[in-house]
N, C-alpha and C positions, 0 to 999 in steps of 0.2 A: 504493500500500500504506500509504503512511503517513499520509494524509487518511483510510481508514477505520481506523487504529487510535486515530486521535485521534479520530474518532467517537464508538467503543467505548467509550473513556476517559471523554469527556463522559457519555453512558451511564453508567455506575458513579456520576460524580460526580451526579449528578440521582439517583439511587438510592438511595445512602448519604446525601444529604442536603447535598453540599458544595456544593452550586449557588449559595449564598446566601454564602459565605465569600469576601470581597475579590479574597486573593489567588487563590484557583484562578478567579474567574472572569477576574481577569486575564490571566490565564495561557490560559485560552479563547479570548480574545478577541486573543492575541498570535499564538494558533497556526491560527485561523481567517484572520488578517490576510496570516502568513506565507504561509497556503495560497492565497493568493487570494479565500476566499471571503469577499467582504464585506458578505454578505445574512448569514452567520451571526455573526459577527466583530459586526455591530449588533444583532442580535438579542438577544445575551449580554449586550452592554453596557447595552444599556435595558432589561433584567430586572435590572440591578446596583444595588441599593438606596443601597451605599456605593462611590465612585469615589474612586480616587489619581492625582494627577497619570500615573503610571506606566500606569493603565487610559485616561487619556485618547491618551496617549504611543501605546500599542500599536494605537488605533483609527486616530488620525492617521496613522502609518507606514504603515498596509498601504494607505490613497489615495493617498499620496505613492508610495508602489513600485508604484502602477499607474498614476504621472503624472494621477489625476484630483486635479487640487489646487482646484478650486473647492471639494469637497467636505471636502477636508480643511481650507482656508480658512473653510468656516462650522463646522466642529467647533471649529477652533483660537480660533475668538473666541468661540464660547460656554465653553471653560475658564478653568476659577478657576483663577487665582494662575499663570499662565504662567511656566513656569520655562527655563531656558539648554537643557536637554534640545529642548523645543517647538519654543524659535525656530530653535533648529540644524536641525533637522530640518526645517521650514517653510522657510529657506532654502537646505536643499540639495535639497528638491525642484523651487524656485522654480529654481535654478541647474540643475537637469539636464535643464529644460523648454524652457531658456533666456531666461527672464522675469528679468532682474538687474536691472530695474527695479522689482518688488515685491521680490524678493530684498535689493536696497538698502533699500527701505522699513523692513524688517522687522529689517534690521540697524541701522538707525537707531533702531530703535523699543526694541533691546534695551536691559535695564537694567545688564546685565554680559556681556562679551563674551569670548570666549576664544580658544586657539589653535585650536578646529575651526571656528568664527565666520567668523576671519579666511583660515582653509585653504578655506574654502566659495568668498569670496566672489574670493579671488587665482584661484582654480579658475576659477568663470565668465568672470569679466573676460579670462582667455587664451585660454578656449574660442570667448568671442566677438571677440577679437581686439582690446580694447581695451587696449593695454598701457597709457596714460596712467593710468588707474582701477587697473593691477593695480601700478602701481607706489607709487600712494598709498597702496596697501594695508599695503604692507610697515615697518610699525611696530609689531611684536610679534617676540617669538621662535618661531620655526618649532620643531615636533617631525620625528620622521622620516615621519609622516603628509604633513606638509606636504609636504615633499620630494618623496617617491614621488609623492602625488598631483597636485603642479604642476611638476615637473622637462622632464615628457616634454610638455606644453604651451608651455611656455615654449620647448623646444626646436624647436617645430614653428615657432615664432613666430622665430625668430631673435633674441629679444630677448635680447642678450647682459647688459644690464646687470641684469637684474630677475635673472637667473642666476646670474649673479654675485655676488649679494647670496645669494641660496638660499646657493650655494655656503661664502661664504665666513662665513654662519651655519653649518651642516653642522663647518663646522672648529672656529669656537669651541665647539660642542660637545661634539667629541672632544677637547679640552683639556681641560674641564668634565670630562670623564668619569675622564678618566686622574689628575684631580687625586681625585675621590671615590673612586676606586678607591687610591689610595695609602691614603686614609683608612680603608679597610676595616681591621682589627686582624687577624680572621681571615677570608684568603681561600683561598676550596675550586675545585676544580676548573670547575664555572659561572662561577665569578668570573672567572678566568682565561679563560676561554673566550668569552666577552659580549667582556675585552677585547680577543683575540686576531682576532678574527672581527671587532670593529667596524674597527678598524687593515687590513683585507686586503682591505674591503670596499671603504673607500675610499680602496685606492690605496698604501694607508702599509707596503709591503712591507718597509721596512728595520724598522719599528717593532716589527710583530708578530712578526717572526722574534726581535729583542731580548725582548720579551716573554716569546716562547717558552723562549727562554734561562732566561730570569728562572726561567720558572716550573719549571721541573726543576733549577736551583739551590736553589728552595726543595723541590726534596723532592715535589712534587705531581706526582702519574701523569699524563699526559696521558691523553684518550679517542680515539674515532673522530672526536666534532665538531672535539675539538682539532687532529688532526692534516687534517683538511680545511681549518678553516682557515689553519692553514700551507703546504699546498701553493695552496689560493688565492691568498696574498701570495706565494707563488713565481711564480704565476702572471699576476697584476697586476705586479707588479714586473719581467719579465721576467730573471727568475733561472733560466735552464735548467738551469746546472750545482749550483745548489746545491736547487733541485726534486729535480733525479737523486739527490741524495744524502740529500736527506730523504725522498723514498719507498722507495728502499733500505733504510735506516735503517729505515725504520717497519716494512717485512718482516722484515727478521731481528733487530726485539727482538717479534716474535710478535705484532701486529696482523695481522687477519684481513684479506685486500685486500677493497675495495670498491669498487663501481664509482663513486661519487665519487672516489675517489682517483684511479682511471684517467682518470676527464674531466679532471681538473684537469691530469693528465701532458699528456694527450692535446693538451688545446687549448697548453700552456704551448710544447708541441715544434712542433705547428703553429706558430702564432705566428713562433717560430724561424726558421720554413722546413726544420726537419728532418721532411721528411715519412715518409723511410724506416722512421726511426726510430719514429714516431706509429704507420705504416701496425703495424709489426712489432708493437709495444705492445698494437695493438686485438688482432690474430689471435694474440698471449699469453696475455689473456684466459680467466678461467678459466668467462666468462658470456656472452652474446650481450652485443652492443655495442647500447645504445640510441640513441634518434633525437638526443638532445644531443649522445652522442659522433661520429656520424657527422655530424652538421650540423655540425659543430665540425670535424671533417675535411675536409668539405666545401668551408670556406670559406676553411680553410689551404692547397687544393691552389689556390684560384680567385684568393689571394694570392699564391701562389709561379706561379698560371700554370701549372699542371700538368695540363693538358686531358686526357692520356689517363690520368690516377691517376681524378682527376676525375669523370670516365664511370664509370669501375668502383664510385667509391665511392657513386655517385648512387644505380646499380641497387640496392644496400641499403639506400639513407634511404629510396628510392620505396614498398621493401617497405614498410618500419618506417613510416613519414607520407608519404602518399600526397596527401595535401591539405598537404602544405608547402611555400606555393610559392617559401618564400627558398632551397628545394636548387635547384628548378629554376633561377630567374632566376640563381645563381650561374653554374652550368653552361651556360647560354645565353650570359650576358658572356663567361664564358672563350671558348667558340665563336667569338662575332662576333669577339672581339679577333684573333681566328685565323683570321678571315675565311670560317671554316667554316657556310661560309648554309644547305646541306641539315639538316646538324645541327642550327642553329637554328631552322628550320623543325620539326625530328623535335621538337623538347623543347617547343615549341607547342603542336604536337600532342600530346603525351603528356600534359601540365598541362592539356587540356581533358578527354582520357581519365580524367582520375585525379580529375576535379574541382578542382582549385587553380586559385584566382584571386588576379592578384596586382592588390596594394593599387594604385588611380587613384594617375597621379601628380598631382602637385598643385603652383604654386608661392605664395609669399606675399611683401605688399608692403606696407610700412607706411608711411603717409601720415598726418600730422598723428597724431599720438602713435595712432592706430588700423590694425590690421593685418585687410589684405582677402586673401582668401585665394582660389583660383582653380584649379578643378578640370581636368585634361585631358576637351577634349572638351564641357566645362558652361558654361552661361550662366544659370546662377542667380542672378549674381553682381546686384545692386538696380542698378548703376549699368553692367550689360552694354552700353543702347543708345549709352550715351558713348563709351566703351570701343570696339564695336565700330567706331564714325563714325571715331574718331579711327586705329584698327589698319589699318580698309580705306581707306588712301589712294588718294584717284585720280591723275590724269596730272600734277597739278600740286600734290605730294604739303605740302611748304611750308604753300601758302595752307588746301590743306586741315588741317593743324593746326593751325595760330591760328583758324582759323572752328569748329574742334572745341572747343578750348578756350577759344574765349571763347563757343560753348553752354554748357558746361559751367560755367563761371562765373555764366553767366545762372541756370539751371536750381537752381545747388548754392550761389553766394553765393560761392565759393574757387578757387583759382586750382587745378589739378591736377598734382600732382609724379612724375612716374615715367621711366621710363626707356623708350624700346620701339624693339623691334629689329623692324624690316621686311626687305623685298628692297633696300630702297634703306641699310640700315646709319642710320638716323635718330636722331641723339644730342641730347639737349636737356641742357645741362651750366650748374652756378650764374652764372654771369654773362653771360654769352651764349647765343644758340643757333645752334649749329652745322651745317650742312646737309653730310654725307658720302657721298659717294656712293663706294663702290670698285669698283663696277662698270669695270674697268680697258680693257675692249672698246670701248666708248660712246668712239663717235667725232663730227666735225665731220661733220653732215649737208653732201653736195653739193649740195642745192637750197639757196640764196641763202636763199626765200624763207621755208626750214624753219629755217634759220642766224638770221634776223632774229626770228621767233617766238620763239625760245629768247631771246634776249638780254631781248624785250619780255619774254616770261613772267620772265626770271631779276630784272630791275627792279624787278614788281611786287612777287616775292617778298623783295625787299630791303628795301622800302616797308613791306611789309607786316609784317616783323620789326623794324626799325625804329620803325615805330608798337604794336606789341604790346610791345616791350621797353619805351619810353618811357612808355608806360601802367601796366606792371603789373610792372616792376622785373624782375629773376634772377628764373628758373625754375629752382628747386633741386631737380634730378633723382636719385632714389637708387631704384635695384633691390638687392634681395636675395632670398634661402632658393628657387632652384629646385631640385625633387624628381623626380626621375622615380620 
């Protein structure tokens, strides 16, 4: 419907005569781009007598949101005067293609660079697992863009420290903030509210509630947003009994309830482990309970271990989100923990019924400042065939890993660090390497002649660690971040 009313529109604008006017053909050319269509989207633009960086901007965009960036790459260097808009945009589509090698280029090439610059290029570097580059990166001040958009990356990555750093930017800026905010002369209920809500969001429950204080000391009504953010900081904070008494409160000075209010009880009492009380809250309700509130129950019962609350609350999230598959996978773990395997098999089957699939698990391992990441089930992975030589050990499991990894050397120039657990328990640790077997059954063979094999094979493998160690130093072994 709405590619033909922009049609229409252009219609009119050709009619009346506006076809030739800068900005509306801009604005053509932004809204053909948006649409996908970029036969019409150039069309406009090479009928455009006069161009603004901003007409160039709106054709570029809509090749980069279709990932054809060759084509956006010969537009972008046929404009004049390439402005910080251009390159940002050039390297976030360079970044979402995964080419951070032109993406690099083009950040290099910039004349001023900014906080979305630098949120671009922290973004790919995680995506593609190289923490070493995402950690150079970090020599500007992050906005909350940055955050949201490289928080949940970083965290896939396990890379605690680049986190850290997000992190403990995030805090200087809620100092920053609290200190502008004093400086305000007159602050109105927004004002208050911006602070109350930033203080709840992260984490700062004792703050916002003081705030709160503050602010009806000064005489200022609270609203709806206000009073959500204080049960939020009730709820981050783990404050049940002083939640109970601020939603209380919020009824009987004549706030109308809402179902934020109720989520935030909701999940605050879960959490708790008072589920009676949550259960009782939802069927209080003066509205149907949405899928946040019962996924939020959901998860409270599968923390308290409440298998049979659990089941009942499920049958209503399934109604409400039917393709959700974190209700199901909750209700399955409670099951198996309960050894209840028919069950787990039933909720299988229903999450194929309902359509939910849940997310591959995946684990990751970071090796030489670069993190390789590894799908259940996938061998996409560029350096699989290593990997697999070295996981499928044969009889004489030892010599088969130094013959793996000194391919592996051959092949890559570097020695390979990780950790891998076999049938045989196989640890390789920084200054030695350890051969474990706990196989506790594994007895003295009674043939003599099978007794003397093993001691030969055990020499060679002794020989053989011995000369790998003496050549190529500690094997500094580190596993991390497995995900089911």
């Amino acid at each position: 419907m709405a590619v033909w009313e922009g049609l229409e529109m252009h219609g009119h604008v050709v009619k009346i005569g506006f076809c030739f006017d800068m900005y509306v053909s801009t604005t053509l050319v932004d809204m053909y781009a948006k649409f996908g269509n970029l036969g019409l989207a150039r069309r406009v633009f090479n009928d455009m007598t006069d161009r603004s960086l901003v007409s160039w901007t709106a054709l570029i965009g809509g090749y980069v949101r279709r990932g054809d960036m060759g084509n956006a790459w010969f537009l972008f260097k046929l404009m004049p005067g390439r402005d910080s808009a251009a390159f940002n945009l050039m390297i976030d589509g360079y970044v979402k293609v995964g080419d951070m090698r032109c993406a690099r280029s083009l950040f290099d090439e910039m004349p001023e660079r900014n906080v979305i610059s630098w949120t671009s290029m922290i973004y790919g570097y995680c995506n593609n697992g190289d923490v070493l580059s995402a950690r150079s990166s970090t020599v500007f001040e992050p906005n909350e863009v940055t955050v949201v958009s490289i928080l949940p990356a970083i965290a896939t990555l396990g890379a605690l420290e680049l986190g850290e750093w997000i992190c403990t930017q995030n805090v200087e800026k809620i100092s920053k903030a609290r200190k502008v905010f004093s400086e305000i002369p007159k602050k109105e209920t927004a004002t208050w509210n911006a602070l109350i809500n930033g203080f709840a969001m992260n984490g700062l429950a004792s703050e916002a509630l003081e705030a709160f204080s503050e602010m009806q000391r000064e005489g200022i009504k609270p609203n709806d947003i206000t009073m959500t953010g204080v049960l939020s900081a009730c709820c981050h904070g783990g404050l049940v009994e002083e939640g109970k008494r601020r939603f209380k409160a919020m009824i009987e000075s004549g706030f109308s309830p809402k179902i934020e209010y109720y989520g935030c009880l909701v999940d605050l009492l879960g959490r708790a482990g008072c589920l009676d009380e949550s259960e009782n809250l939802i069927k209080s309700m003066t509205f149907e309970a949405n899928g946040i509130i019962l996924s939020s129950s959901l998860f409270a019962c599968g923390f308290s271990n409440d298998v049979t609350r659990a089941q009942r609350v499920l049958n209503q999230a399934v109604n409400m989100e039917p393709r959700n598959d974190g209700n199901y996978v909750m209700v399955r773990n409670s099951f198996a923990m309960e050894e209840w395997w028919r069950a787990v098999k039933e909720i299988k089957g229903l999450m194929r019924r309902s359509g939910a699939k849940k997310e591959v698990g995946s684990s990751a391992i970071e090796v030489d400042n670069r993190v390789s990441e590894f799908i259940s089930g996938g061998i996409a992975h560029p350096e699989w065939d290593v990997i697999e030589s070295v996981i499928g050990l044969s009889s004489t499991p030892l010599m088969s890993l130094f013959r793996s990894l000194e391919r592996f050397e051959q092949i890559y120039g570097r020695t390979l660090p990780f950790i891998i657990h076999s049938e045989q328990h196989m640890q390789l640790r920084a200054d030695s390497v350890i051969w474990a077997n706990n196989d506790s059954s594994t007895a003295l063979s009674e043939n003599d002649a099978m007794a003397e094999e093993e001691k030969r094979r055990a020499k060679i493998a002794r020989d053989e660690r011995a000369s790998y160690i003496e050549r190529h130093g500690s094997v500094i072994c580190q596993a991390k971040g497995l995900g089911c």
